[in-house]
N, C-alpha and C positions, 0 to 999 in steps of 0.2 A: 861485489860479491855479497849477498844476503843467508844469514844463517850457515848452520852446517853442511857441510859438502854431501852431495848426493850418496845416497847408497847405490845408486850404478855408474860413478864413476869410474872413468880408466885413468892411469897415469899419464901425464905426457910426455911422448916419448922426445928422446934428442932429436933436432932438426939440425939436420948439416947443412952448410952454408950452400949458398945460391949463386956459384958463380952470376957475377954483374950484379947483384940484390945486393943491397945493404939497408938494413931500418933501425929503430931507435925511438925509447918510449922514454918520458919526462912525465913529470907530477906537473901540469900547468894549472890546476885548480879550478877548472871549469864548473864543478859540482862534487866531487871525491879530494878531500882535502889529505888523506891521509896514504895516498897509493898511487900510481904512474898512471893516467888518462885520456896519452894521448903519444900515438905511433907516427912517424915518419919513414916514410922509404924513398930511397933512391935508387934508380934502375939505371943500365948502360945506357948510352946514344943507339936508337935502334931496337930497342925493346918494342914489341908487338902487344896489342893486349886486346883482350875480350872481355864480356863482361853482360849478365841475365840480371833483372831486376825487377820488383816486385810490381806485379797488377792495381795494385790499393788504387783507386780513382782522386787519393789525395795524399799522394807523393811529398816527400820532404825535397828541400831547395837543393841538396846533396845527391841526391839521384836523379834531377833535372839536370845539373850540373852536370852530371857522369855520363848521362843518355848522350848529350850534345858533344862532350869532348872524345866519347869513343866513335863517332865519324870519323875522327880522322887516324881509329887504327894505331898509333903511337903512344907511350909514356915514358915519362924520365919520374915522377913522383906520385906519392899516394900520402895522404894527410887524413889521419884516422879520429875521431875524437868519442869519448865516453861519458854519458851523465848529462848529454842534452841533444836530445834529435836533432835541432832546426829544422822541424817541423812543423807545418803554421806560423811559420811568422812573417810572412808577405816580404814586402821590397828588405825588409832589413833581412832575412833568411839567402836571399839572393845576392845583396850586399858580402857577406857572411863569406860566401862561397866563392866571390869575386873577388876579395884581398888578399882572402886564403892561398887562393891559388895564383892571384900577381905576388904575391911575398915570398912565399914557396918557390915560385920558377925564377926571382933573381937571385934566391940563395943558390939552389941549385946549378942555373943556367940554362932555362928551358923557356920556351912556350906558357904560357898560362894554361892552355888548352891540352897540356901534356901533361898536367897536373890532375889526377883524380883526387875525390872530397869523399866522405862515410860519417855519419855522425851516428850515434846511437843512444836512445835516454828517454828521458820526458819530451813528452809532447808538449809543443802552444808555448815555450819560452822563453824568450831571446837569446842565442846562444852568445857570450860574453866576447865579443870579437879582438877587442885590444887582449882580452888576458890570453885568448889561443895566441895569437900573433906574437905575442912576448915571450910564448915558450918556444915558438918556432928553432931561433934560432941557436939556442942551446940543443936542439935535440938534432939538429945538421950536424953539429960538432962532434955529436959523441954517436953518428953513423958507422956501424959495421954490419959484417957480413951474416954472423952467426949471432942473431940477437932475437931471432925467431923463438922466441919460448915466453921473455918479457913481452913481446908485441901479443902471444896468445892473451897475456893474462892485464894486460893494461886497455883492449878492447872491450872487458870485460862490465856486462851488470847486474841483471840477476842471476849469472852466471854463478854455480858454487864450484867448478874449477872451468882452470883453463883447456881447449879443446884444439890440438893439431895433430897432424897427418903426414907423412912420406914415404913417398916409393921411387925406384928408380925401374929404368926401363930403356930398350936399346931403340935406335933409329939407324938402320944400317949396324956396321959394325961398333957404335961407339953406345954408350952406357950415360942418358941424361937423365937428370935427379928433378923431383915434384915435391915442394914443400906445403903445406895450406893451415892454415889456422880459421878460427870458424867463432862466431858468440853465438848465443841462441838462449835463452830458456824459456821467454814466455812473450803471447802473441807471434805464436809460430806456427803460422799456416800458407807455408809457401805457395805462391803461385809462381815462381819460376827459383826460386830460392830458398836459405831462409834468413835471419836479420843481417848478418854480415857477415864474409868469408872473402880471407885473400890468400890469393895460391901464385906462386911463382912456379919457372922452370927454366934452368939453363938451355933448353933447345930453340932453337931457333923456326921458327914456324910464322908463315904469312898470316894476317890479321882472319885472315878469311875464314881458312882452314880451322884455327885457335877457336872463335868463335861457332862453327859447328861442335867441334866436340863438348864445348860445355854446355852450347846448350844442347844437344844431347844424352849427357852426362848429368846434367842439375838436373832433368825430366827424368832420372830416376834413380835418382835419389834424394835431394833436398824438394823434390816436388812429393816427395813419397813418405813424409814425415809430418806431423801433425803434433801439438801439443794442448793447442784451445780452441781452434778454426779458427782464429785473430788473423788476417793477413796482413803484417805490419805494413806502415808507412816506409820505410826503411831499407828493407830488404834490397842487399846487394852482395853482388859475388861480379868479385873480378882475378880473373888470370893472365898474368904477365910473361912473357916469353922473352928472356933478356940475350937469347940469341950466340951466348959464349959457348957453347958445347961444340965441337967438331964434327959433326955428322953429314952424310948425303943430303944433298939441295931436298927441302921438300915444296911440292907445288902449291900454288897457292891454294888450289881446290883441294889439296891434303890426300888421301886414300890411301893405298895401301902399306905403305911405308908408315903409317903412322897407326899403326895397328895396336903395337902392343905399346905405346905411348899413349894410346885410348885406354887401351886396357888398366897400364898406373894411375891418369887420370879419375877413373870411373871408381879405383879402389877408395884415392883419397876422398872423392866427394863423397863415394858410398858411408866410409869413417865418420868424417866429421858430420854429415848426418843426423848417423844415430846416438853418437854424441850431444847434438842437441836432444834428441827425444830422450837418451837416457838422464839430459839435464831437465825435461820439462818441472818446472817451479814445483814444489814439494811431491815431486815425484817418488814413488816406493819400489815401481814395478816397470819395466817395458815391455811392450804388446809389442808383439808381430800379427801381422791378420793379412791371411791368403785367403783369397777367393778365386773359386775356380769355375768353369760351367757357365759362366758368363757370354751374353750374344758376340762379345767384342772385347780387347782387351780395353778402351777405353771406359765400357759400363762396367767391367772388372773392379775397375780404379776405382769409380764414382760411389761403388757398392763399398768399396774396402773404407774408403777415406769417411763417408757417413755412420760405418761403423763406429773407426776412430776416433770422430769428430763427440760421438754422441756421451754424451755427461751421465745417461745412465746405463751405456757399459762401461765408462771409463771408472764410475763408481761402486759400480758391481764387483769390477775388478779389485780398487783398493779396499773393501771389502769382503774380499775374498767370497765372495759369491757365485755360486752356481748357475747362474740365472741365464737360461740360454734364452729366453721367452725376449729379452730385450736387444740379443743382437738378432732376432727374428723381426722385430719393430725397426731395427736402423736400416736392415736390406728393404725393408718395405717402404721407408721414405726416403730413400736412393734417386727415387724416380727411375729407376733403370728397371726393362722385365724384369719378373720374377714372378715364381710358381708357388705358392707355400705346400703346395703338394708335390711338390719335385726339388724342395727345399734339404740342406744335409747339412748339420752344422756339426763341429768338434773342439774340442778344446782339451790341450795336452795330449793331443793324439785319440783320446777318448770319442768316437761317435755318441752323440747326446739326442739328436732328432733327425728323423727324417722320414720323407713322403709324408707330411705336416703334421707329425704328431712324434713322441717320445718314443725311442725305442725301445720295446720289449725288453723287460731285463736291465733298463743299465740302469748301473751301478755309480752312481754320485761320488763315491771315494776316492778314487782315482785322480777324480777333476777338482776337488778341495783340495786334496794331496799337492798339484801342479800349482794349484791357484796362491799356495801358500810362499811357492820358490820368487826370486824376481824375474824372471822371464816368465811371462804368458804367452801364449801360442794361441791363436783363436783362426780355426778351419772355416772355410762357407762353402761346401759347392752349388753355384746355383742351378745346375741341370738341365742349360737351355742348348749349351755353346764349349766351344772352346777358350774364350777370354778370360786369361786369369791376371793378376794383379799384386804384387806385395806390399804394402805400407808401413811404417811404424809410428806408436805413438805409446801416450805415457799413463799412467793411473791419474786420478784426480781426487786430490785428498785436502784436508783443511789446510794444506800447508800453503795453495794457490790461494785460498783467501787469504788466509792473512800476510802474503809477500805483496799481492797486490790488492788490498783493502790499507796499505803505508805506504805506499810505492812512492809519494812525493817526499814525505816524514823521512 
């Protein structure tokens, strides 16, 4: 945790326990000497699990690890650590992830390959492998079921609070529970994700089915948030399905009986989210940005996210500035059509331009008025199409330089 806690924080709410889940967070010292660093969970025999993971073309040894061992669809463990990626560090980064996870499955009683790994922190390291390993197994010991709130806040790094999620939801006639916790606050530019996130759920669901709906679910929402365009090395989200809930067989291809279990799923990720964006690193403000009018909803996205992405509306915004002239520049380097004569932009509901010039009459008041609250709203229609888009992302204030201009200090 770095400096004071965001001004768009939420609280974290209670997480009820997870039938078959149990985890458990310990101070091991890996790089945070003074606060818990590092989560363990253990799931039932039979737990299912899925799991989306970042595009970065230079992956940490921990989501190599995760890619290979969800082949095989099963987990009994998850081993979380904070304050060092293992990222870049060759054969010993691989090493790292391979005693982890043989030490872990004889504590436990599992497979190595049943074991997921997450690491999160500084890049190019060595993550310190005897000192993870030594806390291992004190943090077995002190496994319980409702311990989801320490695990949000022990994942934790530039994080200024802890960030989870739950809904419950029926399958047939029975009522199964979705818990998730999330980190996030800087180099968060998901492409299927964003830096870590773990969700459980008492229901019982084939590997198959489990893995459609998140990654249908992380595509819109953790792919729908942005804080710097960074797409970390890192980025992982896994959901575990520990199968204890009572409900009607579901197939493995999933459908319609899993309807409104999509629908709690889609809630929690939608949550934890904007939870990161509303952590984005010396954040003031959270931007919503719709675009509409687009050929396609995927140049919708491309339009919405380049907005997002761009430094000088995210600076207009902490700013508090008017300045529509510059999310006119980000749809124009979208690369996606666009008209600047069929162009509509608003912000706070206020229309500011359109048919590529400044509307008649308005009135600036209104949109300094909006721009002063912490939510922003910024409208685009682009006039071609029907494709529209929502994204969110964060202001960008001196607070991101100087979190990360010390970030190793």
């Amino acid at each position: 945790m770095t400096g004071p806690i965001s001004p768009l924080a939420l609280p974290l709410p209670e997480m009820p326990a997870i039938a078959g889940a149990e985890c458990a967070s310990t101070a091991a010292g890996i790089r945070y000497k003074t606060r818990e660093d590092m989560t363990v969970f253990r799931f039932a025999a039979g737990t299912t699990v899925a799991g989306v993971f970042t595009m970065n073309k230079c992956p940490g040894a921990p989501v190599d690890w995760c890619r290979a061992a969800l082949k095989g669809g099963k987990a009994r463990a998850l081993v979380v650590n904070a304050g060092n990626s293992n990222v870049f560090t060759g054969k010993a980064g691989r090493e790292t992830c391979e005693r982890t996870a043989k030490e872990t499955a004889a504590l436990i009683g599992c497979k190595p390959r049943e074991v997921f790994i997450a690491s999160t922190g500084v890049i190019g390291e060595r993550l310190p492998t005897d000192v993870l390993l030594a806390a291992l197994p004190g943090a077995v010991a002190k496994l319980q079921a409702d311990s989801w709130q320490s695990a949000a806040r022990a994942i934790m790094t530039t994080d200024t609070f802890p960030k989870g999620a739950t809904r419950t939801a029926k399958i047939g006639d029975a009522t199964v529970t979705i818990c998730g916790i999330a980190k996030g606050s800087g180099m968060i530019a998901p492409d299927m994700a964003t830096m870590l996130s773990f969700l459980a759920t008492d229901a019982k669901i084939p590997a198959e089915a489990l893995q459609k709906l998140l990654s249908k679910g992380s595509a819109k929402s953790f792919n729908c948030v942005t804080v710097d365009s960074d797409t970390s090395t890192s980025d992982t989200v896994l959901l575990f399905a520990t199968g204890q809930a009572k409900h009607p067989r579901v197939p493995a291809e999933g459908g319609a009986i899993l309807k409104d279990f999509a629908r709690a799923l889609d809630e929690v990720l939608h949550e934890l989210a904007l939870m990161v964006a509303r952590d984005g690193e010396g954040a003031q403000k959270l931007i919503t940005i719709d675009v509409t009018g687009a050929v396609s909803a995927k140049s919708a996205h491309r339009i919405a996210m380049a907005i997002a992405n761009s430094p000088l509306v995210k600076t207009a915004v902490a700013g508090e500035d008017a300045n529509w002239g510059r999310i006119v520049m980000a749809v124009g380097k979208a690369g996606e059509p666009a008209d600047r004569d069929k162009l509509s932009i608003a912000v706070g509901g206020t229309w500011m331009a359109r048919e590529g010039g400044v509307i008649p009459g308005y009135d600036e008041a209104p949109v300094v008025a909006h721009m002063k609250g912490r939510d922003v709203q910024i409208t685009v229609d682009i006039g071609l199409g029907r494709g529209k888009a929502r994204v969110w992302t964060c202001d960008l204030t001196h607070g991101y330089i100087d979190i990360n201009g010390s970030y190793r200090s």
